[in-house]
C-alpha positions as CSV (number, residue, x, y, z in Angstrom):
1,X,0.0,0.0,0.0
2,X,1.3,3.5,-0.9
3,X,0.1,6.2,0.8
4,X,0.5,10.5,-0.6
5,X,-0.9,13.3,-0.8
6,X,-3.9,13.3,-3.3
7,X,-3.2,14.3,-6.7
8,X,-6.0,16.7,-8.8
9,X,-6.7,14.0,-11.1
10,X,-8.0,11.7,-8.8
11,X,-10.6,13.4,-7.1
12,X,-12.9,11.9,-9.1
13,X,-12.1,8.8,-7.3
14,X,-12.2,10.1,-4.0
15,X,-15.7,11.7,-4.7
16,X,-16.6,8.0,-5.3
17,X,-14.4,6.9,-2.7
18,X,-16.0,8.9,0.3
19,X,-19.4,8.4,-1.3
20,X,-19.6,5.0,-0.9
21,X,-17.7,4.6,2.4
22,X,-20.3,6.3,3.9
23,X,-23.6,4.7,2.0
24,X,-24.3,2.4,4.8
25,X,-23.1,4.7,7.9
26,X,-26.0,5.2,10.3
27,X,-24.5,8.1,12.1
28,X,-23.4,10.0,8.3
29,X,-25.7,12.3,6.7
30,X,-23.9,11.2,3.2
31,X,-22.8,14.5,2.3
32,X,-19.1,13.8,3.3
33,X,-18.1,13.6,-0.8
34,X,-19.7,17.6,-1.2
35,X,-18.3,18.9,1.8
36,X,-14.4,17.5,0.6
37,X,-15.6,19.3,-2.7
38,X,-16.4,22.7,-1.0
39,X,-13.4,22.4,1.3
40,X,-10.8,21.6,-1.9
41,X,-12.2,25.3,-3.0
42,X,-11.1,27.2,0.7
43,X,-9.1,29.1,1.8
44,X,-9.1,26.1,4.7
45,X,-7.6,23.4,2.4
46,X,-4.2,22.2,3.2
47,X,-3.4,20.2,0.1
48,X,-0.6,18.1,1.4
49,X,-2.9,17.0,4.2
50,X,-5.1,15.5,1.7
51,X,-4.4,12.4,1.6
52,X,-5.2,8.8,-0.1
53,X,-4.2,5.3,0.2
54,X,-3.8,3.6,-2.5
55,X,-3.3,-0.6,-3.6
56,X,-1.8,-1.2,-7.1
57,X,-3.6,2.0,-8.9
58,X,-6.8,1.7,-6.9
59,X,-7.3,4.3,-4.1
60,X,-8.6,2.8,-1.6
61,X,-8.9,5.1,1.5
62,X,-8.7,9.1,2.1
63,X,-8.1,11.2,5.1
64,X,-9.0,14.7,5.2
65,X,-7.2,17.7,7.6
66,X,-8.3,21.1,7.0
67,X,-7.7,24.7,8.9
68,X,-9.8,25.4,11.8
69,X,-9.7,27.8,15.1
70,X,-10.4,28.1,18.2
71,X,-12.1,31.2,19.4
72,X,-11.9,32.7,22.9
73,X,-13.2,36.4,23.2
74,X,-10.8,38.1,21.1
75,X,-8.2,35.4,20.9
76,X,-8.0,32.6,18.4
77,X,-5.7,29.8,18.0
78,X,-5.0,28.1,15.2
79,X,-5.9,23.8,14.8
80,X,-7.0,21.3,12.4
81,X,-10.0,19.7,12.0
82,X,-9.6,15.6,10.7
83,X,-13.2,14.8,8.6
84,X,-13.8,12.8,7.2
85,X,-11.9,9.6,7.3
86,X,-13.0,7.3,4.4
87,X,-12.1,3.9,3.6
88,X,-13.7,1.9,0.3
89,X,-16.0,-0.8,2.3
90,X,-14.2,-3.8,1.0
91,X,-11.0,-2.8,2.5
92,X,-12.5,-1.4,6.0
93,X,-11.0,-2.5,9.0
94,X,-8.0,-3.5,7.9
95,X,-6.2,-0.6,9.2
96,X,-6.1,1.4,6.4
97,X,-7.8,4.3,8.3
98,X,-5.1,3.8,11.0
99,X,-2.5,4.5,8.1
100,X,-4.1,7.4,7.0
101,X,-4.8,9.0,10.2
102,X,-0.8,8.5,11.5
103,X,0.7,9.3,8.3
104,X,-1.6,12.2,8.4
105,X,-0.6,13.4,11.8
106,X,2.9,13.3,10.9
107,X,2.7,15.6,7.8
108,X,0.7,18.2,9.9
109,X,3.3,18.0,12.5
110,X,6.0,18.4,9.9
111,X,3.7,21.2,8.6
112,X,4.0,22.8,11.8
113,X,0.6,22.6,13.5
114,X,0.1,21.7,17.1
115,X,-3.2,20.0,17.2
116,X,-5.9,18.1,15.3
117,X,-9.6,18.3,16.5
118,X,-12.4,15.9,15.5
119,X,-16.0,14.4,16.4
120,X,-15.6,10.7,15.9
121,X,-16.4,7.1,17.4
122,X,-15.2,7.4,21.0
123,X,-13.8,3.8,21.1
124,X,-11.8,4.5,18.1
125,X,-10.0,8.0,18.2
126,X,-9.0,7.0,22.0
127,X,-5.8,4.9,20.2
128,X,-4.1,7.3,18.3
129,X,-4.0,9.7,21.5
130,X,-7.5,11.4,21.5
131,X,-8.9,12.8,24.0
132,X,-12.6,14.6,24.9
133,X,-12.1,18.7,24.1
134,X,-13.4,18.8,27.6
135,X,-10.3,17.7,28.8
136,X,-8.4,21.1,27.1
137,X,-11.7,23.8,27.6
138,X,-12.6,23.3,24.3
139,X,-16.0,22.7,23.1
140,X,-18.3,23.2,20.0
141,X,-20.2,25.2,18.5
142,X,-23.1,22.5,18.0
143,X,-24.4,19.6,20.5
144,X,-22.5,16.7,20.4
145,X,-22.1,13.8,23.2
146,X,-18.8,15.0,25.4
147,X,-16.9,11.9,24.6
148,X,-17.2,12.2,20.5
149,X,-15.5,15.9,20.5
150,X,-11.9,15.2,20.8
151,X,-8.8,16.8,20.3
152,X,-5.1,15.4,19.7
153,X,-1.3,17.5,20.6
154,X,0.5,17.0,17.9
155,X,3.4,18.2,19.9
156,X,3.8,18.7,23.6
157,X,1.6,21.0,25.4
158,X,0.4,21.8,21.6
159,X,-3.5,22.8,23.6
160,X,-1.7,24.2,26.7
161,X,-3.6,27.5,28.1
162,X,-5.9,27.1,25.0
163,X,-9.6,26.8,25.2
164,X,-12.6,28.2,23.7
165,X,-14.9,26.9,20.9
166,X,-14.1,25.6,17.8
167,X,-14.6,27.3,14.8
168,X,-15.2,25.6,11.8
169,X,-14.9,27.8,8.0
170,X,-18.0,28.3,6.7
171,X,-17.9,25.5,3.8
172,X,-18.9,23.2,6.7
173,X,-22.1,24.2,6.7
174,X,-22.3,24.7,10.5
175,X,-24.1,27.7,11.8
């Protein structure tokens, strides 16, 4: 398995990809494929951070990190957010997501950002180093359970004295 950054010519693919990773998710609204679209077009895409996995010349999974802050009063600190994670069913759970989501956290290291924010599966997250945004003084700007908002340091102390709420660009739709 080879994993990079996405190349322009594939999206196509990944369109596909994340659309039918996601057909059968109970918890998805199965808009992840548009929202990768809008966020390709901001000022919030990263495009090394976009990333695919890929099996002889078939992609096979994608991982998604994209500029976000969080806001306190008048400050703002700067974060990513990780959505979505998508993996082509017939290879799920076969730790291709677990590729994609350290391989990913080493380029945004290397990138020079300090932290990664997310709302995901609280038994899954918890492995790579996760923990609640509760745990930092971060929270959202929408309800979520406490334990599915969490928040990795990329490097150490990358969420010390930093709390607030997160605050997502506008291509996410979240207001």
């Amino acid at each position: 398995m080879t994993i990079r950054q996405e190349e322009n010519q594939g999206r196509q693919k990944v369109f596909h990809l994340i659309e039918e990773a996601f057909r059968d998710m109970d918890h998805s609204d199965h808009q992840e494929q548009f929202l990768v679209e809008r966020l390709r077009k901001s000022e919030a895409f990263i495009p090394e951070l976009s990333i695919v996995a890929e099996i002889g010349d078939k992609i096979v999974g994608h991982i998604l990190f994209t500029k976000i802050t969080i806001e306190n009063g008048s400050e703002s600190f700067d974060s990513l957010a990780l959505a979505p994670v998508s993996v082509k069913p017939d290879f799920q759970n076969k730790g291709i997501g677990s590729q994609l989501i350290i391989f990913g956290h080493l380029i945004a290291k290397e990138l020079g950002h300090h932290s990664v924010i997310l709302v995901g599966h609280e038994n899954y997250y918890p492995k790579f180093g996760y923990k609640k945004c509760s745990n930092f003084g971060i929270s959202f700007p929408f309800d979520i359970p406490e334990e599915n908002g969490m928040a990795i340091e990329l490097v150490e102390n990358g969420l010390k004295n930093i709390h607030g709420i997160v605050k997502y660009p506008k291509e996410f739709e979240i207001d």
